[in-house]
Structures are given as structure tokens and as C-alpha cells.
DRENLOVEX-105679 format. One record per residue (C-alpha): residue in three letters; x, y, z. Coordinates in steps of 0.2 Angstrom, whole numbers, plus 5000, padded with zeros to 4 digits. Layout:
BEGIN
<atom aa="ALA" px="X" py="Y" pz="Z"/>
...
//
This chain:
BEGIN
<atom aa="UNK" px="5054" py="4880" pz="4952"/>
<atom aa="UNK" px="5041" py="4884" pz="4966"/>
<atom aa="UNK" px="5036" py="4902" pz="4965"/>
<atom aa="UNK" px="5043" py="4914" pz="4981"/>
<atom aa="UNK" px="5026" py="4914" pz="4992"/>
<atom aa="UNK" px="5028" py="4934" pz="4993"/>
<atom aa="UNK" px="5024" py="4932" pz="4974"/>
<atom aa="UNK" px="5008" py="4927" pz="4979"/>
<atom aa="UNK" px="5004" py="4944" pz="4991"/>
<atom aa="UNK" px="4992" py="4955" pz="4982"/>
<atom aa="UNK" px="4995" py="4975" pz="4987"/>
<atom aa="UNK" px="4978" py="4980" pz="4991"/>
<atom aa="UNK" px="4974" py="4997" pz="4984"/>
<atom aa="UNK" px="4987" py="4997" pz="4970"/>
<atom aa="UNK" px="4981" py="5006" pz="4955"/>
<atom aa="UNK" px="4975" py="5019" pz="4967"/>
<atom aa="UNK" px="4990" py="5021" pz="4976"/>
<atom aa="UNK" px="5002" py="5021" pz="4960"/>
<atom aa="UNK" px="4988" py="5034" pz="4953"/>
<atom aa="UNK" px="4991" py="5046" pz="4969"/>
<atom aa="UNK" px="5009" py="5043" pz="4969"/>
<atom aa="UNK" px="5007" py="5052" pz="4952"/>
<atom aa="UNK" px="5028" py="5042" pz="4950"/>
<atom aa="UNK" px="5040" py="5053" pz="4942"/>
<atom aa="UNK" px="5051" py="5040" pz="4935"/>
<atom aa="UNK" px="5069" py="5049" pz="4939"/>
<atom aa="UNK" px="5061" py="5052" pz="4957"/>
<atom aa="UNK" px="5065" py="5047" pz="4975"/>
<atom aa="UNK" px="5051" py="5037" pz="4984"/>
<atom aa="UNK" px="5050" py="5029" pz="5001"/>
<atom aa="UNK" px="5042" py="5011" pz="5006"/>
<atom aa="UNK" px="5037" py="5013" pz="5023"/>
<atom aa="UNK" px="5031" py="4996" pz="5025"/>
<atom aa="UNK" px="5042" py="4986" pz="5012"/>
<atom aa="UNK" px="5035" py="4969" pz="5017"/>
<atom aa="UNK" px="5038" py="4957" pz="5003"/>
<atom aa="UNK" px="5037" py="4970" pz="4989"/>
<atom aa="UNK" px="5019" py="4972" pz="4983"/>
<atom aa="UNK" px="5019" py="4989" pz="4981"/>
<atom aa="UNK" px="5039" py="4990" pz="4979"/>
<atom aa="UNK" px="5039" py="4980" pz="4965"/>
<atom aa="UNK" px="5022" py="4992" pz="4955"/>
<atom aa="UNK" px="5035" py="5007" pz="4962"/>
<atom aa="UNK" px="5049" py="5003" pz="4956"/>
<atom aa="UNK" px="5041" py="4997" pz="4936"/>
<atom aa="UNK" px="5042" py="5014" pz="4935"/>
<atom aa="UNK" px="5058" py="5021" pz="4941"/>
<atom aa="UNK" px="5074" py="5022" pz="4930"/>
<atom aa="UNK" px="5092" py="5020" pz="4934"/>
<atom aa="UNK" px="5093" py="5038" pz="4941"/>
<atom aa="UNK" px="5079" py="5033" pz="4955"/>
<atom aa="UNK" px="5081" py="5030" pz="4973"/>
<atom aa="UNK" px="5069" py="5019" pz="4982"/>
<atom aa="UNK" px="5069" py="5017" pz="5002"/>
<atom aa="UNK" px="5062" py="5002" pz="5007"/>
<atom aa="UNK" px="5059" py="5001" pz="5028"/>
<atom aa="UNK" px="5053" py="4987" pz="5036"/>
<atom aa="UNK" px="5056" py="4978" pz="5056"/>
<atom aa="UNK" px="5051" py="4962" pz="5049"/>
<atom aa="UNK" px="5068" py="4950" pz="5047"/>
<atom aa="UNK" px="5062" py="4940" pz="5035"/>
<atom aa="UNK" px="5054" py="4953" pz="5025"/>
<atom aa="UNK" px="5072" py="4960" pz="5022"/>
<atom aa="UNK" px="5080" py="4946" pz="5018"/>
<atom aa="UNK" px="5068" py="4941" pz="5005"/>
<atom aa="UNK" px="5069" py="4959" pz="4999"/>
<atom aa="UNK" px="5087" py="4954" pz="4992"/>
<atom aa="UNK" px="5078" py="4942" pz="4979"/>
<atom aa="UNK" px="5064" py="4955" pz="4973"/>
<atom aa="UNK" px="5075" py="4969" pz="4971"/>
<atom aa="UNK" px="5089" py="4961" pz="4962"/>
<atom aa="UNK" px="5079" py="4965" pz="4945"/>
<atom aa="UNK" px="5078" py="4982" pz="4945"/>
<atom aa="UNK" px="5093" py="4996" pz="4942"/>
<atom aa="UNK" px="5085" py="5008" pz="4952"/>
<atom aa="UNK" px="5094" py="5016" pz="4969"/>
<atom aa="UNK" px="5090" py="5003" pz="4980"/>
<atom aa="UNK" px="5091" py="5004" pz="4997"/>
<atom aa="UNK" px="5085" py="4994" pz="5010"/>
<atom aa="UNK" px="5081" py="4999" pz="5029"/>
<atom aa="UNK" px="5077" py="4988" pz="5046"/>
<atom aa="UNK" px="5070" py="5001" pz="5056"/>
<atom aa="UNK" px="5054" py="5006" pz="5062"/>
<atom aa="UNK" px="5046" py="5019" pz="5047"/>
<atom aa="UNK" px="5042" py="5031" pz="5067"/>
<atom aa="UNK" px="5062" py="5036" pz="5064"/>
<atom aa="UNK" px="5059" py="5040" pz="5048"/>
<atom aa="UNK" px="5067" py="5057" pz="5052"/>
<atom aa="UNK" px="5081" py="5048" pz="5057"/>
<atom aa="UNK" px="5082" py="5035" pz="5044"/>
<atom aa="UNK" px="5083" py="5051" pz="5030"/>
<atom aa="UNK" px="5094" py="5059" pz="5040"/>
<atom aa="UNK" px="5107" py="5046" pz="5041"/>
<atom aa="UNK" px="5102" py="5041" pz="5023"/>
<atom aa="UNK" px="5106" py="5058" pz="5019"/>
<atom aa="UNK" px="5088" py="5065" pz="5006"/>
<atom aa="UNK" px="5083" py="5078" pz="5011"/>
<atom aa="UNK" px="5066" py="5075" pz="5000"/>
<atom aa="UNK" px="5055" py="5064" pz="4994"/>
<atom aa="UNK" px="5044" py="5062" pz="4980"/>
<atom aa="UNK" px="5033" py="5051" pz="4988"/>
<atom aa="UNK" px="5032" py="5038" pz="5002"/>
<atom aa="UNK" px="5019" py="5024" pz="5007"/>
<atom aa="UNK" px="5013" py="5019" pz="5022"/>
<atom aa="UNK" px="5002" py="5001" pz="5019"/>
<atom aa="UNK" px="4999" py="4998" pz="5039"/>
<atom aa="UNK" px="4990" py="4981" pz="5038"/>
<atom aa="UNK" px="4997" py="4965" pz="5041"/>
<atom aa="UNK" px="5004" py="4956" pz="5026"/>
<atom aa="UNK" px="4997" py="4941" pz="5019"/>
<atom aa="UNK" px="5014" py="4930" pz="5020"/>
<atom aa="UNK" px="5014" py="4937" pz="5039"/>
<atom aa="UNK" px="4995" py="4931" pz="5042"/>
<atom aa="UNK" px="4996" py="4913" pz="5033"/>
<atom aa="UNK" px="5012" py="4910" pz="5043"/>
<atom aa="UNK" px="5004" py="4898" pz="5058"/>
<atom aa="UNK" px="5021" py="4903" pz="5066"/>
<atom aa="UNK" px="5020" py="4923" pz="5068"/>
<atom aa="UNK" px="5004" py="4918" pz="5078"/>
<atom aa="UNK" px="4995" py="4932" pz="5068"/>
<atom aa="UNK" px="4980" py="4924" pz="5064"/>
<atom aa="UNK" px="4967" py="4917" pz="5076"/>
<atom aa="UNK" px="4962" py="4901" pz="5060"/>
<atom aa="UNK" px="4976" py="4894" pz="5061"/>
<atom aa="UNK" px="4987" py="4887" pz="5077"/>
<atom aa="UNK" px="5001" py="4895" pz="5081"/>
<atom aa="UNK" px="5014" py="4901" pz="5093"/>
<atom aa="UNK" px="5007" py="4916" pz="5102"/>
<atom aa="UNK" px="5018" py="4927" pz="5095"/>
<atom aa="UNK" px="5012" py="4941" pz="5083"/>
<atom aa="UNK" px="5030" py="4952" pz="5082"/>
<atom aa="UNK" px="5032" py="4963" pz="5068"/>
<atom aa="UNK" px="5048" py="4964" pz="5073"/>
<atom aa="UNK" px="5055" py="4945" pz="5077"/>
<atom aa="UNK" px="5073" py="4952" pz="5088"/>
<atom aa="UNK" px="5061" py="4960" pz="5099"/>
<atom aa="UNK" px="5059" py="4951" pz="5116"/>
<atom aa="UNK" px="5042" py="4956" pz="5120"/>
<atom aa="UNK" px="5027" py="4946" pz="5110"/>
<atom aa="UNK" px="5007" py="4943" pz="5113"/>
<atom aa="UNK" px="5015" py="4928" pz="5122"/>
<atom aa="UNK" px="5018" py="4941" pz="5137"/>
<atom aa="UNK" px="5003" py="4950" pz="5135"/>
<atom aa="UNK" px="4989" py="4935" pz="5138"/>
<atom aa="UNK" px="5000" py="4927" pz="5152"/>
<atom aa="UNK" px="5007" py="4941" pz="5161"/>
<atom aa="UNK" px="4996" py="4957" pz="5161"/>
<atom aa="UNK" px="4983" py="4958" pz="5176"/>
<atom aa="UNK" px="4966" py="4957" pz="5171"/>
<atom aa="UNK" px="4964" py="4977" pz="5173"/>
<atom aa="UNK" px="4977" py="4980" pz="5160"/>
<atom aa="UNK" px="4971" py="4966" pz="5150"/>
<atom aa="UNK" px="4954" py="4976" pz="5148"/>
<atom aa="UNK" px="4959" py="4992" pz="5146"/>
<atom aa="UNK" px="4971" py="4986" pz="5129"/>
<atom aa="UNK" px="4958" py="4976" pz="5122"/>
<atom aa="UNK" px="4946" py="4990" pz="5125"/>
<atom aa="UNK" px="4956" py="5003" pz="5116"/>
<atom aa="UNK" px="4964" py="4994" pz="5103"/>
<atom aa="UNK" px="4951" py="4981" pz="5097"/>
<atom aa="UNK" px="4938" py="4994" pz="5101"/>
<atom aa="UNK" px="4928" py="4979" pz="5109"/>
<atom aa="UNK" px="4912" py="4978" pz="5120"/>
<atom aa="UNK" px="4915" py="4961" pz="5130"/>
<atom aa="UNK" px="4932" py="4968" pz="5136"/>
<atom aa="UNK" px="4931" py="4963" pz="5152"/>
<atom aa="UNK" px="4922" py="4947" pz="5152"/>
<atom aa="UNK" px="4936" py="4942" pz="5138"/>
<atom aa="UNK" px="4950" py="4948" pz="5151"/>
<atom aa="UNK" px="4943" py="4938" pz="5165"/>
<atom aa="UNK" px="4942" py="4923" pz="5155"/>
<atom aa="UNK" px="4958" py="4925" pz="5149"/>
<atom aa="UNK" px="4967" py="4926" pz="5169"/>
<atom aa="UNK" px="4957" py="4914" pz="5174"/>
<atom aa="UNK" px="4960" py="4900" pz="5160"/>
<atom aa="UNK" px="4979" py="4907" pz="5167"/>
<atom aa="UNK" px="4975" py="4897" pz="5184"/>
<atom aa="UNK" px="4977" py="4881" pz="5173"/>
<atom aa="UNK" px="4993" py="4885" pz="5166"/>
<atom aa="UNK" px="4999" py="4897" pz="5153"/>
<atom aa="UNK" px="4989" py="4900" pz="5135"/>
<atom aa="UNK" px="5004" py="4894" pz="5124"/>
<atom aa="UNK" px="4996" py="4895" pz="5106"/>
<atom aa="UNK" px="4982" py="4908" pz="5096"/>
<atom aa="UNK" px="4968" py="4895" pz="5093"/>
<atom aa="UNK" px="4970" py="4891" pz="5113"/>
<atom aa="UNK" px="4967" py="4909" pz="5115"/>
<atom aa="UNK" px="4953" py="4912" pz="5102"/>
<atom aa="UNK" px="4943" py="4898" pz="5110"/>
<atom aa="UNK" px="4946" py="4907" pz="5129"/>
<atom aa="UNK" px="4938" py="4923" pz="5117"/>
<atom aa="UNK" px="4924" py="4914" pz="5109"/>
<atom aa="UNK" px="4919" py="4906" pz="5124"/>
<atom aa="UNK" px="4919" py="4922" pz="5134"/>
<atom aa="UNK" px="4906" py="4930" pz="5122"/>
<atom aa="UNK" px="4889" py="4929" pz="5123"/>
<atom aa="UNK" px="4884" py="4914" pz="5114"/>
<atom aa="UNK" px="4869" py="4924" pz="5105"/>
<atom aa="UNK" px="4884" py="4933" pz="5098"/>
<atom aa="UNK" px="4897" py="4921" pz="5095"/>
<atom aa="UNK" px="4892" py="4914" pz="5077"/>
<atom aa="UNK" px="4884" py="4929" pz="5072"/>
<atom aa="UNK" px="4894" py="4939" pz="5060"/>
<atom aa="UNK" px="4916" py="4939" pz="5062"/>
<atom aa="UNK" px="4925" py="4927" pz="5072"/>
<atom aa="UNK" px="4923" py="4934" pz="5091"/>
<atom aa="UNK" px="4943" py="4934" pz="5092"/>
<atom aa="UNK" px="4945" py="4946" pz="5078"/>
<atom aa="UNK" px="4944" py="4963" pz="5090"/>
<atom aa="UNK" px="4955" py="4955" pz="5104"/>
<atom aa="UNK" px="4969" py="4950" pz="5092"/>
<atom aa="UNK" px="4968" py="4964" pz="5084"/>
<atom aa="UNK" px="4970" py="4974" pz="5099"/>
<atom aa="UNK" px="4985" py="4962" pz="5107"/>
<atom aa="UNK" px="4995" py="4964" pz="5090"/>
<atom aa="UNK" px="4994" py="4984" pz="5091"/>
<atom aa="UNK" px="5000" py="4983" pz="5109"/>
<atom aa="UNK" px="5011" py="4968" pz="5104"/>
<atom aa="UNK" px="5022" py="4981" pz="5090"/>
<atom aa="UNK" px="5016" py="4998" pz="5098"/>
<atom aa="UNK" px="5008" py="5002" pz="5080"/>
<atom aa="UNK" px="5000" py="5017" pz="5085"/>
<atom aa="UNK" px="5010" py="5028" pz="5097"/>
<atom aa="UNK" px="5018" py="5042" pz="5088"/>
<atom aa="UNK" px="5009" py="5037" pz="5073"/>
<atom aa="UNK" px="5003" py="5059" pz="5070"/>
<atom aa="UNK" px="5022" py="5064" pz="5073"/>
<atom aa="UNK" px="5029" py="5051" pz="5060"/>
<atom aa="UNK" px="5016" py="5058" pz="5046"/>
<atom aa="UNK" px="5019" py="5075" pz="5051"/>
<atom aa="UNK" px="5038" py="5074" pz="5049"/>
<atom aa="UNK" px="5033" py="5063" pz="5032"/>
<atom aa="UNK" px="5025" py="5078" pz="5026"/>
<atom aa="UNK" px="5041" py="5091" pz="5030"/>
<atom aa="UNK" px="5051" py="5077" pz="5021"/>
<atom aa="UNK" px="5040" py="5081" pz="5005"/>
<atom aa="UNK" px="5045" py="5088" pz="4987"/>
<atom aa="UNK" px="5035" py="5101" pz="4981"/>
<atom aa="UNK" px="5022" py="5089" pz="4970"/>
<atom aa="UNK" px="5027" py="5078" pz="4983"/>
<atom aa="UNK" px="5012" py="5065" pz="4990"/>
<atom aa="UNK" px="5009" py="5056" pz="5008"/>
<atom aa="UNK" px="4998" py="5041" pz="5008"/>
<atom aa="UNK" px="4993" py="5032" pz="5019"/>
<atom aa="UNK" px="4981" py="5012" pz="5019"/>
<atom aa="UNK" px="4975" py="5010" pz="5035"/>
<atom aa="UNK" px="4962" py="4991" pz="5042"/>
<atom aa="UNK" px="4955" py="4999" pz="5056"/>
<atom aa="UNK" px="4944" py="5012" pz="5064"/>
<atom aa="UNK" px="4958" py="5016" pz="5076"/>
<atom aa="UNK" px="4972" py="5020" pz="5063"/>
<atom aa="UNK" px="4962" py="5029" pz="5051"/>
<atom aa="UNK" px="4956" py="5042" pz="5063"/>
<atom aa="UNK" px="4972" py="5046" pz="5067"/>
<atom aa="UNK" px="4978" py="5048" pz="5049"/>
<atom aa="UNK" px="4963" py="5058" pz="5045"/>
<atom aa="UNK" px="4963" py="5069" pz="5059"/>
<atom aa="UNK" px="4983" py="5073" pz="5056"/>
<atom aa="UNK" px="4981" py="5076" pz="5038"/>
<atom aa="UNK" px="4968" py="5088" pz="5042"/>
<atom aa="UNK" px="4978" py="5097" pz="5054"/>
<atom aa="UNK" px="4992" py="5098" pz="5043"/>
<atom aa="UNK" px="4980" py="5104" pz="5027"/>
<atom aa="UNK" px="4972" py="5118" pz="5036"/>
<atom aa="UNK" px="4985" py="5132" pz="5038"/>
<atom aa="UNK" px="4990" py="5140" pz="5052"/>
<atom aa="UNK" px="4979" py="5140" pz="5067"/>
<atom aa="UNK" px="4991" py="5149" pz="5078"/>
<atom aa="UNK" px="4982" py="5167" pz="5086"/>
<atom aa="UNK" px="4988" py="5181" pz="5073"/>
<atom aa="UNK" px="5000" py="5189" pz="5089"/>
<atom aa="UNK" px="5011" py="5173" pz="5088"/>
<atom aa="UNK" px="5029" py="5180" pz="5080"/>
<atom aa="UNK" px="5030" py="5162" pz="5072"/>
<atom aa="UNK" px="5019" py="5147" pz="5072"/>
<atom aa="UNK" px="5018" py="5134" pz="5083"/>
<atom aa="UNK" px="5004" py="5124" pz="5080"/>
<atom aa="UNK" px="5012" py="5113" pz="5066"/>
<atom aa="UNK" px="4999" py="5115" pz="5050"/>
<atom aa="UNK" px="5006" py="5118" pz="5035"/>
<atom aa="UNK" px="4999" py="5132" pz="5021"/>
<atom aa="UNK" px="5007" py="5120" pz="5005"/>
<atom aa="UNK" px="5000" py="5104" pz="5010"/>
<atom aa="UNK" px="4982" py="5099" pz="5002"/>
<atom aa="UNK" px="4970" py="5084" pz="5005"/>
<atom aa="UNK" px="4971" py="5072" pz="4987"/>
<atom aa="UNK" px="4959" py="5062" pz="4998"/>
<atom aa="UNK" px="4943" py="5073" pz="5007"/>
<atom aa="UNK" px="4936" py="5056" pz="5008"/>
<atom aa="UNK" px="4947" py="5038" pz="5008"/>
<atom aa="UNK" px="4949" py="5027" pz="4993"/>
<atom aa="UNK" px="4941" py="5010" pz="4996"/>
<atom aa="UNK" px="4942" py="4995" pz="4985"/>
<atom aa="UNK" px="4933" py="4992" pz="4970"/>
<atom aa="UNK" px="4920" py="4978" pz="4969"/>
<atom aa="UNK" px="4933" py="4970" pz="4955"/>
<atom aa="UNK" px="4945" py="4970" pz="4968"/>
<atom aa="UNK" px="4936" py="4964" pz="4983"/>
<atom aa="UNK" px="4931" py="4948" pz="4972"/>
<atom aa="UNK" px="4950" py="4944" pz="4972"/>
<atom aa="UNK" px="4957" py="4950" pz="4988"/>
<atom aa="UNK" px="4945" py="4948" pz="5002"/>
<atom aa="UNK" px="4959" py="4957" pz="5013"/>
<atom aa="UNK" px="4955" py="4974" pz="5004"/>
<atom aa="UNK" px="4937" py="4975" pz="5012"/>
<atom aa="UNK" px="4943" py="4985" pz="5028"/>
<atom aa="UNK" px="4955" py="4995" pz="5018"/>
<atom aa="UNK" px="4955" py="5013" pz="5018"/>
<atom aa="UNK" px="4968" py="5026" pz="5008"/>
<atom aa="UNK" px="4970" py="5044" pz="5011"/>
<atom aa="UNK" px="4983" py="5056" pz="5003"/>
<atom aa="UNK" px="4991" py="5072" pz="5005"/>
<atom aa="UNK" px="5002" py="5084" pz="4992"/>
<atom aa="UNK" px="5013" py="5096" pz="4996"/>
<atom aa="UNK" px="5010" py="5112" pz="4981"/>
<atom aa="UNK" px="5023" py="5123" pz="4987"/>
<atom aa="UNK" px="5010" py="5136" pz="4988"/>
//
């Protein structure tokens, strides 16, 4: 029988994260990013019948393979298509009132990245596509070929964090005036030829920054991102724990910064007759620095090498 290729996903972090989670086995834990069960499946080993497990995910086939993964366990189960930014919503309508812990792993799963046809990946051709969420209507597809060259450089700027911006968005609407790009190695090679050539073999692929940037925009990743974990964080137990895996610059310092917040006590001025400013007196840093991978770990799973984890516990005091 050929083995399920989600069996082959290795959860970066994983020890780490099932050692912050601290799993009570009788407890109720959230999946924010359920993809094909990595971390599920390590979570749930150690729940019991009297568990509940939530797992969320927007990615269509990551749910309906779920069905196969799950079907071993006799823990609460309960699967969600949404987006984990309604996760208020999602626990409202869910009716818990509490968690004992919930993950958020924001990188892009392996199944997804190998997938020619997610157009994910800039080493392998595929349709330019790059949804999370594939009944969504707008894909990197409409980015490339129908953002001006302004726009273009201003989301490739922010998101990928990337210094040849423009000259990457100029190439880009100009190879346009040939007809539209249509697949991800056609627009990695517009990317690579737009670099300096000094500075197009040296190091990572010249595309990694732009694609990076163009899946962000592609899913809207990070807008709202500091609201979701602040309403993660009322959603807590008391011994509850929050964490977060983040791959990139961008999404870390938004994690960091709102755990800080949260973490620091009130900040409001000592007149105000309630607080306002949102920081939380029970809530503690697990993590004043992130957990990276151990060299044991980035031997097997190249992936891990840009992953970062932080954590945050709510001590009812």
C-alpha cells in the first residue's frame, strides 16, 4: 500500500513544542494550522477519550485528508475550515470557553511546497497560484499580471523584505507586454534576471524574497495577526500555553512584539477607571528568546532552519 504523502511531513519543532504545550491528557487543545496532522497527530498521542482537539485549517485538501489521520484516535475531534483570525468566532460557535493550549505552525507545509500544482515553490513549475485557501478567487496569478508596477513594489518591499524591489516589479510589468506570466519558474526566471548578476548565484535563490512576499499578500497572512493572538491569549486556561512557529522576519516580530505587550501588565496611566491598553498581569513569556532547531534536527529537516518558536502561559496570577 503506498503510504499517505502527509505521512512523510516532518512537524518542525516538535519535541519543543509538545514540551511547552506541557499536554494535560484529559485537556482541550487547538490546531490552528491543522495541515496534514504533524503536530496533530504528536497532540493527540497524548490526549484520552475525554479530550477535545480543534483542528482549523482553509486548505481543502488538508481537511479532507484529515478524515484519514484522525480516524485513529478516540479523542473529541473536531475539524474546522476557517481561517485560525476567527478564531473568536470559531470557539464561539464551537461553544469552549477555554483552551488548554493551542498552535499556531505559520509556515507553509511540505505536502503544499512539493505540490508543482499550489505553485508554492519557485524549483518546480507550476501554476501560479500559491492559495492557502483553494475556493478563494484571488491567487499570485492576479498579483504578477494585474498589479501596476507601483503596487508591485511596495508588496514585495514589505512582505519579502527585498532590496531589488523595484527593478523586480519593472521586470515583471514589462515581461507582461509579452503576454501574461502563467507559471512560477516563468516568474522566477523574470526575478533572477532582474538581479544583479553579481548577486544572482550567490547565496538563496533570488526569487525566494518575491514569492515569499506574493504568497503573504496572496492569503493576507499577516493582517490582524496581533488581534488573533491577543484573543488566543483570553481564550487560555489557567496553565494554559500559546505558541507560536513563525519562517520569517516579518511574522516573528509581530509575535514577539504582541507577546510582549501582552506579558507586561497594564500600561494604562494609573487615572484610567479600567484598562484599555489590552496587556494582561497573568500572562508570562515561556520563551524570552525563540526555540530554534537543534543541529540533529536540521540534519533531517532542512525546512526547520528559518524556524522560530515563542510561547506564552497564562498563571492566573
Amino acid at each position: 500500500m503506498t503510504q499517505p504523502e502527509y505521512e512523510n511531513h516532518i512537524p518542525v519543532l516538535k519535541n519543543e513544542v509538545l514540551s511547552l504545550l506541557n499536554i494535560k491528557p484529559s485537556g482541550v487543545y487547538a490546531d490552528c494550522t491543522m495541515g496534514y496532522g504533524g503536530h496533530g497527530r504528536a497532540i493527540l498521542d497524548k490526549l484520552n477519550k475525554d479530550a477535545t482537539y480543534v483542528g482549523i485549517d482553509k486548505d481543502d485538501y488538508a481537511i479532507s485528508k484529515s478524515r484519514e489521520w484522525t480516524s485513529k484516535y478516540n479523542s473529541k475531534i473536531i475539524v474546522v475550515k476557517d481561517d485560525y483570525k476567527n478564531f473568536k468566532y470559531i470557539s464561539q460557535n464551537l461553544n469552549i470557553g477555554a483552551y488548554d493550549g493551542i498552535l499556531i505552525d505559520m509556515g507553509v507545509s511540505s505536502v503544499q511546497l512539493d505540490d508543482e500544482a499550489r505553485g508554492f515553490s519557485y524549483h518546480n513549475d507550476g501554476t501560479l497560484d500559491m492559495r492557502m485557501d483553494t475556493s478563494s478567487s484571488f491567487s499570485a496569478y492576479d498579483i504578477v499580471n494585474y498589479y501596476d508596477e507601483t503596487e508591485l513594489s511596495k508588496i514585495i518591499f514589505k512582505y519579502g523584505e527585498e532590496k531589488h524591489a523595484r527593478k523586480i516589479a519593472r521586470a515583471i510589468c514589462a515581461s507582461r507586454q509579452n503576454g501574461h506570466i502563467e507559471t512560477t519558474l516563468q516568474l522566477a526566471e523574470i526575478i533572477k534576471n532582474a538581479y544583479p548578476a553579481k548577486e544572482r548565484f550567490a547565496g538563496k535563490h533570488p526569487a525566494r524574497k518575491t514569492f515569499q512576499a506574493i504568497r503573504i499578500m496572496t492569503n493576507n497572512e499577516l493582517e490582524g495577526l496581533s488581534e488573533t493572538v491577543k484573543d488566543m491569549a483570553d481564550l487560555l486556561n489557567i496553565g494554559g500555553v500559546l505558541a507560536v512557529i513563525t519562517f520569517h522576519s516579518l511574522e516573528d516580530r509581530i509575535i514577539k512584539e504582541a507577546f510582549a505587550t501582552l506579558s507586561a501588565g497594564c500600561t494604562c496611566p494609573k487615572d484610567f477607571p479600567i484598562c484599555v491598553c489590552g496587556a494582561r498581569k497573568d500572562l508570562k513569556l515561556l520563551t524570552k528568546k525563540p526555540i530554534t532547531a537543534s543541529e540533529d534536527e536540521l540534519n533531517n529537516n532542512l525546512r526547520s532552519r528559518s524556524a522560530k518558536l515563542r510561547a506564552i502561559i497564562k498563571t492566573g496570577y
